[in-house]
C-alpha positions in Angstrom: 0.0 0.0 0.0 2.9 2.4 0.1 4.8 4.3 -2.5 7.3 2.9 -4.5 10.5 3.5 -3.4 13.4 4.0 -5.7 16.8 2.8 -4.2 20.1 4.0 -4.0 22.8 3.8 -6.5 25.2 1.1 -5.5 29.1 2.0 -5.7 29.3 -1.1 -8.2 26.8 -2.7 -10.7 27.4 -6.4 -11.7 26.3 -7.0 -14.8 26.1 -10.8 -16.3 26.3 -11.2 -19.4 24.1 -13.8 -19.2 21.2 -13.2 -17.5 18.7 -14.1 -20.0 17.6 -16.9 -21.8 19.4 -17.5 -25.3 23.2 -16.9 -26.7 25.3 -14.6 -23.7 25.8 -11.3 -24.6 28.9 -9.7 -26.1 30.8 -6.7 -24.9 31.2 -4.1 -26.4 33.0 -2.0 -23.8 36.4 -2.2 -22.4 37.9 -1.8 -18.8 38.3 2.1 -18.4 35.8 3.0 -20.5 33.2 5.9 -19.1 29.7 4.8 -20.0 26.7 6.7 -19.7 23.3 5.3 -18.7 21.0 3.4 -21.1 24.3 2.9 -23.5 25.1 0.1 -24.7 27.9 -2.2 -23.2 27.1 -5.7 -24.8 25.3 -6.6 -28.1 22.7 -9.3 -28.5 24.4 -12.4 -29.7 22.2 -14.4 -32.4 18.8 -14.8 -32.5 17.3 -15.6 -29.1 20.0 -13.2 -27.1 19.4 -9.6 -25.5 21.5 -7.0 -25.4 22.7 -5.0 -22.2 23.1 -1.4 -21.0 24.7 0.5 -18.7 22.1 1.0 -15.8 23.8 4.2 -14.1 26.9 6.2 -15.7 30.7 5.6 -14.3 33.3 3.6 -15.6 34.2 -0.1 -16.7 36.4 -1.1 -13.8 36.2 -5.1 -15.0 35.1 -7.6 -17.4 35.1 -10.9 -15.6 33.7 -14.1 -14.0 32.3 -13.3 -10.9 29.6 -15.0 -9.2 25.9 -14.9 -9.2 22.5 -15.4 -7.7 22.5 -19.2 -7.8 22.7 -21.9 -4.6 25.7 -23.5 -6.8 27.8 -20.4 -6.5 28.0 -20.6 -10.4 30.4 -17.9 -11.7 29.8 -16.4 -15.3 31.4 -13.3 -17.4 29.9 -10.2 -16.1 30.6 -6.6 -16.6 31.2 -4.4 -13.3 30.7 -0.5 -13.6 31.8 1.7 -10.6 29.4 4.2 -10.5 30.1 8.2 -10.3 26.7 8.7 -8.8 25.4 11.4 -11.2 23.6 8.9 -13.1 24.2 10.7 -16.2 21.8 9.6 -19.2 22.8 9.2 -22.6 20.2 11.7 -25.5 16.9 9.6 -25.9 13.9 10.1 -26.5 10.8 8.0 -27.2 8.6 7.5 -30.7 7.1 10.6 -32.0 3.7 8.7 -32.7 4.1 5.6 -30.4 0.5 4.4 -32.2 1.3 4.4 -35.6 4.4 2.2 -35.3 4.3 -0.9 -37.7 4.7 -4.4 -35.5 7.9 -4.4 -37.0 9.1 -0.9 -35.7 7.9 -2.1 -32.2 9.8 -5.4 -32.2 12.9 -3.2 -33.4 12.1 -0.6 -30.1 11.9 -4.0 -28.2 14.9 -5.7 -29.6 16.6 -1.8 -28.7 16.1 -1.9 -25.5 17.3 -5.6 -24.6 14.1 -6.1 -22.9 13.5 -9.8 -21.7 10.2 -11.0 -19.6 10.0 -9.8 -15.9 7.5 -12.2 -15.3 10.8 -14.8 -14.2 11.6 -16.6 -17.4 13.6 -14.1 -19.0 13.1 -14.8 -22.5 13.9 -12.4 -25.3 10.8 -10.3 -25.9 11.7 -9.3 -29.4 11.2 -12.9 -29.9 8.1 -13.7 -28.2 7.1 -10.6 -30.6 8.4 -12.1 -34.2 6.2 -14.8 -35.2 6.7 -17.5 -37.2 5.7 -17.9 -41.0 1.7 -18.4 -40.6 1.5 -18.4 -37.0 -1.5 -16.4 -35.4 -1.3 -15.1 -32.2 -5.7 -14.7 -31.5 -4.9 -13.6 -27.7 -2.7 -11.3 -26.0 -2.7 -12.1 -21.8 -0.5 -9.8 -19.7 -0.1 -11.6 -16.6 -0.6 -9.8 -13.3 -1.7 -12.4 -11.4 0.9 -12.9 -8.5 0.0 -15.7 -6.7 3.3 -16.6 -4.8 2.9 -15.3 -1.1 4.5 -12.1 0.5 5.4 -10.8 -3.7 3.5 -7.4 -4.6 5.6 -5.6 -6.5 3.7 -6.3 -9.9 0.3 -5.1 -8.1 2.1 -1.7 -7.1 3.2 -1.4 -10.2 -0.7 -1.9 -11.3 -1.8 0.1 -8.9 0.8 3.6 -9.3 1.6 3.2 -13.0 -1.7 1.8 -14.8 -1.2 3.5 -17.9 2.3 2.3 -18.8 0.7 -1.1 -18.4 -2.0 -0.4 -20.5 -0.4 1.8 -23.2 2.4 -1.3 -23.1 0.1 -3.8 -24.0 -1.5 -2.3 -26.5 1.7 -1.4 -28.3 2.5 -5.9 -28.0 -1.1 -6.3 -28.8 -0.7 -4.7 -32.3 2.9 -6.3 -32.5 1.5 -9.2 -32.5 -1.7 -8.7 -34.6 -3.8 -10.1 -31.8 -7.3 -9.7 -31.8 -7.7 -10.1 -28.1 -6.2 -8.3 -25.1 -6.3 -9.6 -21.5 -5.0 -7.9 -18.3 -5.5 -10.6 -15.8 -5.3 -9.9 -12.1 -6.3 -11.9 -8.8 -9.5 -10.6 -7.1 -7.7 -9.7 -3.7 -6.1 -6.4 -6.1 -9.2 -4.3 -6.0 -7.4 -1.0 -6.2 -5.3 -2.3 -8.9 -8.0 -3.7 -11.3 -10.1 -0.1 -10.6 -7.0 1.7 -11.9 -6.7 -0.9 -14.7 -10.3 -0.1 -15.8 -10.1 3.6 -15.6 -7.3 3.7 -18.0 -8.5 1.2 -20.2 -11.8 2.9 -20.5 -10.1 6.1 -21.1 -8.3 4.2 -24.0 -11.5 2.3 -25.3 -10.6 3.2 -29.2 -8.4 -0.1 -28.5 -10.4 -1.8 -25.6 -7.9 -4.2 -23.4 -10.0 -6.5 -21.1 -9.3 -6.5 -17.1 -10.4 -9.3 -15.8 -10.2 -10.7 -12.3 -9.3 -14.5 -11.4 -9.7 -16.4 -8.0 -6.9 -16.1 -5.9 -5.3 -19.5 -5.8 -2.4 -21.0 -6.2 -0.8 -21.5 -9.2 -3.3 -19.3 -11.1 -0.6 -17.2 -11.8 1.8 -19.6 -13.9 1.4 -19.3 -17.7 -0.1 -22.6 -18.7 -2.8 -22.3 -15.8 -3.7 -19.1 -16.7 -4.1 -19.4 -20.2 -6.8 -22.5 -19.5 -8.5 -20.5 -16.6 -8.9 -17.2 -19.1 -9.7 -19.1 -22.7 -10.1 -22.8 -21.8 -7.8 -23.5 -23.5 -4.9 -26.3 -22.6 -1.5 -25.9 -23.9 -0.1 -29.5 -24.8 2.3 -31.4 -23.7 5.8 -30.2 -25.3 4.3 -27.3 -26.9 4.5 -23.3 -26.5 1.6 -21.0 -25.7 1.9 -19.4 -29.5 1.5 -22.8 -30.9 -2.2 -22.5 -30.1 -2.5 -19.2 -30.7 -1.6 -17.3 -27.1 1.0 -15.1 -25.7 1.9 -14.5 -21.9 3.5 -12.0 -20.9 4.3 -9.8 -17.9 2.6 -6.6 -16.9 6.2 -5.5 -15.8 7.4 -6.4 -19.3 4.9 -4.8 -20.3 5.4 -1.4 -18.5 9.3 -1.9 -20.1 7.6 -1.6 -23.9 6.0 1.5 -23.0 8.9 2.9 -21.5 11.2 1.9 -24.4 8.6 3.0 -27.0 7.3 6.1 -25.5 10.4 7.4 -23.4 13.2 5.9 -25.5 14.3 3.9 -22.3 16.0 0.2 -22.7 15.5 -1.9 -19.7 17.5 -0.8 -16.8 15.6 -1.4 -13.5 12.9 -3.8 -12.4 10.2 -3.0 -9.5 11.5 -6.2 -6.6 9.7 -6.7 -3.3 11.9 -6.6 0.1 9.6 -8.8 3.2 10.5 -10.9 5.9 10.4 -11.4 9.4 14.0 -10.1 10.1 12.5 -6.6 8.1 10.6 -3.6 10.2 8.7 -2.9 7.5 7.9 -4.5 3.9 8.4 -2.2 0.7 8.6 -2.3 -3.0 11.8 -0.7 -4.5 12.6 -0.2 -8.3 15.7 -1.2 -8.1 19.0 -0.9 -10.8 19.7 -3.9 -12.6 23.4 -4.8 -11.4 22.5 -4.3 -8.0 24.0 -6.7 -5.2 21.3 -8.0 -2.9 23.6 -7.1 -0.1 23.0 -3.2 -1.2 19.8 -3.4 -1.6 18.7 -4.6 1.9 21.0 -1.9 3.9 19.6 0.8 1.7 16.3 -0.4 0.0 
């Protein structure tokens, strides 16, 4: 029920280069360089690969393995930035008539801004967006539906930024060519799906359906969604798209708007911070790179 909080700048961003599904992603940066936020500092690599960005400005003080979130203690190639702390932006700006883009001109905004699904899975989004030869995506469903206790971070997003959600999903909507929009949200987010409806009613040249779904769990997983909105059962072995509907986040779907409307690539994600050992429970946007150590003393 609180704001969202935006948190500090670390003294160091760690960076993997592979943090998303698909091919790692290549530097294109060396040590020493100054880098300015949103630039580029590795390119896509192949097909189902994202590219990367500097998410505050400073210099490249290491490319190396270092480890990462994972039990194993796994190691991978990451890039580390020692921030300056002005958080200087590099000139962008957004599409003069976000609207009239072509699908195509979306997935290239998409594919821009190295913007992979928030919903967990972290697949390419520029991918989920370019279809297959005589594929037909019929149903767009933007997933709010967080059914895993103590996580609310995608309903404050839903409930403080309704129109980047909305104006997102209509921007994947006509990427796609779908004929059918879904925002779906459990029934315990009241304040959330009346925000949802305001701004989809204000928008109703393009109508995007909010609809509520019993809070249970797994509700929110993709598969179970899809059958508990449309009936429909994704085999065994087979993808979402291959009968004709796409998942996707309502934080990835905040990211398109942001990348089409405000020229922004993907730089921070909206994270809860609970727990027993906490005095109070908040939800922080918080810098991609950020160590988890960081983000608890300061969040």
């Amino acid at each position: 029920d609180t704001a969202i909080k935006v948190c500090q700048i670390p003294e160091k961003l760690i960076l993997p280069l592979s943090q998303h599904i698909g091919a790692p992603a290549l530097p294109v940066v060396n040590i020493g360089d100054k880098v300015l936020k949103g630039q580029v500092i590795a390119e896509q690599e192949g097909h189902i690969s994202a590219s990367l960005h500097a998410s505050s400005s400073g210099v490249i003080e290491d490319i190396g393995q270092y480890p990462i979130p994972h039990p194993s203690g796994l190691t991978t190639e990451c890039i580390i930035i020692k921030t300056d702390d002005k958080d200087q932006w590099i000139n962008h700006s957004g599409a003069v008539n976000p609207q009239k883009l072509s699908p195509y001109e979306i997935r290239t905004y998409v594919e821009n801004a190295g913007i992979v699904g928030l919903g967990g899975a972290t697949f390419p989004s520029s991918v989920k967006l370019d279809k297959s030869p005589g594929a037909q995506i019929h149903t767009l469903i933007i997933n709010g539906a967080e059914c895993e206790p103590y996580i609310s971070c995608d309903e404050a997003l839903m409930k403080q930024r309704a129109e980047e959600v909305v104006l997102g999903a209509r921007l994947i909507q006509k990427a796609l060519l779908a004929k059918k929009c879904i925002i779906a949200l459990e029934d315990d987010n009241p304040i959330a799906y009346k925000k949802l409806l305001e701004i989809t009613e204000h928008y109703i040249e393009h109508k995007v359906d909010v609809v509520q779904i019993p809070e249970l769990y797994p509700s929110g997983g993709e598969k179970q969604l899809i059958q508990v909105l449309t009936g429909l059962e994704v085999p065994t072995k087979k993808i979402p798209a291959q009968i004709g509907v796409t998942v996707m986040n309502v934080a990835t779907a905040a990211s398109v708007y942001r990348a089409v409307y405000q020229g922004e690539p993907l730089l921070s994600r909206i994270v809860t911070i609970t727990g027993n050992a906490l005095a109070t429970s908040t939800n922080v946007e918080v810098l991609i790179g950020t160590p988890i150590e960081h983000l608890l003393n300061t969040g």
